[in-house]
C-alpha positions in Angstrom: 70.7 -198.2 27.9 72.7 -201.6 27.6 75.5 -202.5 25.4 74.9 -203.9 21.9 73.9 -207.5 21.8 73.0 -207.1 25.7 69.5 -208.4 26.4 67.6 -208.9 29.7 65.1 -211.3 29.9 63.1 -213.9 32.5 62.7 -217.3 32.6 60.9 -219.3 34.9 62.0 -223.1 35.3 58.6 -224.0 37.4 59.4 -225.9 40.3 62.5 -228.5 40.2 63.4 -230.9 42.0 67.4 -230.1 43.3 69.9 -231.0 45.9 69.5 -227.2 47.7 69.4 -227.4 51.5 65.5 -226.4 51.2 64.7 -229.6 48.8 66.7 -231.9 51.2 64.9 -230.8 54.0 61.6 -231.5 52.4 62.7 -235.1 51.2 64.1 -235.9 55.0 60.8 -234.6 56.6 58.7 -236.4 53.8 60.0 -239.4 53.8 58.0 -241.6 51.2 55.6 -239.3 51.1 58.1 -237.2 48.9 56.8 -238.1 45.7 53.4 -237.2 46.0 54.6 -233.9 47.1 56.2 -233.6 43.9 53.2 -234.7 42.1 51.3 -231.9 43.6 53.7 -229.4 43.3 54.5 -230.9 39.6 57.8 -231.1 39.8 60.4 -231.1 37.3 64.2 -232.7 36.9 66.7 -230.0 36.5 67.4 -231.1 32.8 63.8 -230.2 32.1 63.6 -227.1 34.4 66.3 -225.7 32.7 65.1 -225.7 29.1 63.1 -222.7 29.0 66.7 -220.8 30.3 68.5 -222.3 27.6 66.3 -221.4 24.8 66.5 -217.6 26.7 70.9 -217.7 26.3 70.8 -220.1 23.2 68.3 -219.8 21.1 68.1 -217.9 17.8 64.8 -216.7 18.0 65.8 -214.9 21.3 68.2 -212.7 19.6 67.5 -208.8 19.9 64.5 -209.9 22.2 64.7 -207.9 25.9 62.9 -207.1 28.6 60.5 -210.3 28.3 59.3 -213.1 30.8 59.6 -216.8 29.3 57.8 -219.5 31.3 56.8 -223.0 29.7 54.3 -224.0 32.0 54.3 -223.9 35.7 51.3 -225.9 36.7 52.2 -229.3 34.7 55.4 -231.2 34.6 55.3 -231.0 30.6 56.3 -228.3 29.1 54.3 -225.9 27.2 56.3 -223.7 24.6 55.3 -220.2 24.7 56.7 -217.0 23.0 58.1 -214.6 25.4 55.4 -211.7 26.5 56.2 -208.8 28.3 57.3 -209.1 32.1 54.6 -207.8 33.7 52.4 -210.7 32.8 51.9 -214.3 33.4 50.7 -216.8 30.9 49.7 -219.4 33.3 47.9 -217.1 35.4 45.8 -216.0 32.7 48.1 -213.0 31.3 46.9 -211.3 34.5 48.9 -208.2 35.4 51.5 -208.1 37.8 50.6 -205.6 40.4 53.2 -203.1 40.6 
């Protein structure tokens, strides 16, 4: 059982573009060739990334909410606001499951 006011929720940023020893090494092996990687991959900037995390520690409407997965979009750049769901599923793969 958690404390009062102690939640535990996901959030999933989708894919961002960062200065972490993995992203570095993609950029230096890349090259120019960088950018359409992050096309691909559709990449955010850590000050979008982050949103979806913010609204999880921030936001009013999260209050008293637990045990839920909050992802904005994984397969597009913009973000898509959704309301949290339950953490075994995933709204962009179709609220499939997770297998467990």
């Amino acid at each position: 059982l958690l404390p009062q006011g102690v939640t535990i929720n996901v959030g999933d940023p989708g894919a961002v573009e960062t200065n972490i020893e993995l992203m570095t090494h993609f950029k230096k092996k890349l090259g120019c060739c960088f950018c359409c990687f992050k096309k691909v991959n559709s990449m955010r900037t850590p000050d979008v990334g982050c949103r979806p995390l913010l609204h999880i520690i921030g936001s009013r409407a999260m209050d008293n909410v637990s045990g839920q997965y909050v992802d904005w979009g994984r397969k597009k750049p913009k973000l898509i606001k959704r309301k949290p769901v339950p953490m075994e599923y995933y709204p962009d793969f179709g609220m499939g499951t997770a297998p467990s």
